[in-house]
Each structure stands twice: as C-alpha cells, then as structure tokens.
N, C-alpha and C positions, 0 to 999 in steps of 0.2 A: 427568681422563678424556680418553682418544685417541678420538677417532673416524677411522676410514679411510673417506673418502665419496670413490664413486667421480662421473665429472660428472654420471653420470645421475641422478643420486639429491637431492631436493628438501627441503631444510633450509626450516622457519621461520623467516624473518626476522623483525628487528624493526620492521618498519614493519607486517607484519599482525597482532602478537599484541605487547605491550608487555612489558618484562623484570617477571617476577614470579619472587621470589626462594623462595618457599615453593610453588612447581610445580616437580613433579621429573617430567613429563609432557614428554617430547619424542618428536614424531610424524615419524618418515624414512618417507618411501617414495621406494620404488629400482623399477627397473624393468631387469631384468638380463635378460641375454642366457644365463646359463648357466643358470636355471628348466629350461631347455630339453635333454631328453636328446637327442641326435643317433642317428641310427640305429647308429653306430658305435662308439658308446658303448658301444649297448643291444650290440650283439653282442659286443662285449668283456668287458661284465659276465657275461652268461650262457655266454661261451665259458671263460670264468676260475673259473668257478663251480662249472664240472663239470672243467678242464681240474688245478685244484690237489688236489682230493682224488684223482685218477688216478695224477697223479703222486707222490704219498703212499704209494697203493699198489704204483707200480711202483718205488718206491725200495726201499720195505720187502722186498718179493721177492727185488728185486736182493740187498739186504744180505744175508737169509738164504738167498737158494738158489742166489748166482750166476748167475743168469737175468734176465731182466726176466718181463712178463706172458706170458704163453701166447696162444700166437694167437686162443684161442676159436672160436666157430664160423666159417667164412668168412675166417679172419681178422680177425673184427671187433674184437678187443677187442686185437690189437698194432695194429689204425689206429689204435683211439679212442688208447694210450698215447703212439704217434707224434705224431698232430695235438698231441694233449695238451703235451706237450712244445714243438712248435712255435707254440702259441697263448701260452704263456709267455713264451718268449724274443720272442716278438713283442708283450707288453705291455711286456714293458721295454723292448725297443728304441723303441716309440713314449713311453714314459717318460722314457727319457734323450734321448729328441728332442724333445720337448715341454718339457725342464728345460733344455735348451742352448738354445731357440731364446725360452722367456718367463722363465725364473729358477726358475721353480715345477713342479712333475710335474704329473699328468693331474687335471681336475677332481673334487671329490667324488660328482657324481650322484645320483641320485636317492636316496635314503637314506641317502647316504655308501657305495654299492656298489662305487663306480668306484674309490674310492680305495682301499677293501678288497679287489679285487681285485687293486689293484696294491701293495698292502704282499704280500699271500700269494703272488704272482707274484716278488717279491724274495727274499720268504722259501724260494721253492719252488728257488728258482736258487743260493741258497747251498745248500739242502738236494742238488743235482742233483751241485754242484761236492765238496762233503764227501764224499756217500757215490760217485761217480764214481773220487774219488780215493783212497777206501779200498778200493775194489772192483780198481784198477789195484796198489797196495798187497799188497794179499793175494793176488791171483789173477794178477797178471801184464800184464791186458789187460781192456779192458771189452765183455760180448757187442754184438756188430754188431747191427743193427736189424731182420735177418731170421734166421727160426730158423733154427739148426743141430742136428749130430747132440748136440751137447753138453749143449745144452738142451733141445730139442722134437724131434728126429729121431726 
C-alpha cells in the first residue's frame, strides 16, 4: 500500500500506539490548504458553468445555419456567447499555466466542480477548433463576431 502524505499531515507513530498486526485502523489527519475554494475558483466554476453549454449552443447554430447566435434583445445573447467564449479560452489558459508552472492542472474544488469545468472547457475548445474548421471548410470563412447582412441584417 502507497500512501502520498503530504508534511502537513500527522501519521501515528510507534511510540504512541504499539504495532498490532490485526488493526487495519489507521487514523491520518491532514490539514490542507486546498479545503479552501478561492474566490477565483468560485468565479470560474459558475462562469464555466453557464459559459460551456452557451457554447454548445452556438456551435450547433453555427453548424446548421452558418451563423452563430442571434443578438437577442439588446444584444444580450451575442455578449453572453462572446464572453462565453472568452471565459473558456481563459480556463485553459490559466490551466496550462497552472500545468507548466506545478505539473498538475487546476484543483478539483469543491465537489470536484473545478475540475469539471476544466475537462468541459477542453472539450469545448476542441469542439470550437472542429466545428470552426468545418465551418471555414464548407463555407469559406467563419462569421465575424458582429452581425452582418448575411446573418442578422
């Protein structure tokens, strides 16, 4: 059996509890720093949250109608797909900077959210790069980020 014990973390020695070979009771307590979600976290999970199923939907648009999403009222709903987009590419980049700089990508958080927003963040970027590239493929060119006569005019 491995145990990975980090220095904070308080093993039983043998001078307080004597070796008994029929105890299969061993008590670690660890006192960790990552219990802790950072604000930064918290805003990444809920911005990832709402930001990959967005991008789900403006892929799928794209595919079938050569556009991306529709402005919506005000515009709201080509910001929400824009940000959307750049909330993405901004989990991976603090992913692969977080991978270069400890070995490992971003922690798992609070339920394991953190981590799931950044597999769906990866997933979402291949998804972006495939259907990008079948959309340049078939059509020529990929719509620009503000409507035109082509799509919304």
């Amino acid at each position: 059996m491995l145990l990975f014990v980090s220095p904070k973390c308080v093993l039983p020695s043998k001078k307080q509890e004597p070796y008994n070979p029929k105890s299969t009771h061993l008590k670690i307590q660890c006192m960790s720093k990552s219990n802790q979600t950072t604000p930064i976290e918290k805003i990444a999970i809920g911005g990832g949250l709402i930001s990959t199923p967005v991008i789900g939907w403006s892929l799928y648009t794209l595919k079938t109608t050569g556009c991306g999403l529709p402005p919506g009222p005000a515009g709201s709903i080509g910001a929400i797909e824009g940000v959307s987009y750049l909330v993405v590419v901004g989990i991976v980049g603090w992913s692969l900077y977080t991978k270069s700089k400890t070995g490992s990508g971003l922690p798992n958080g609070p339920f394991g959210l953190l981590g799931a927003v950044e597999g769906l963040s990866y997933l979402s970027l291949l998804a972006i790069l495939v259907v990008f590239g079948l959309q340049f493929l078939e059509q020529g060119s990929i719509p620009g980020p503000l409507p035109t006569d082509q799509c919304f005019g």
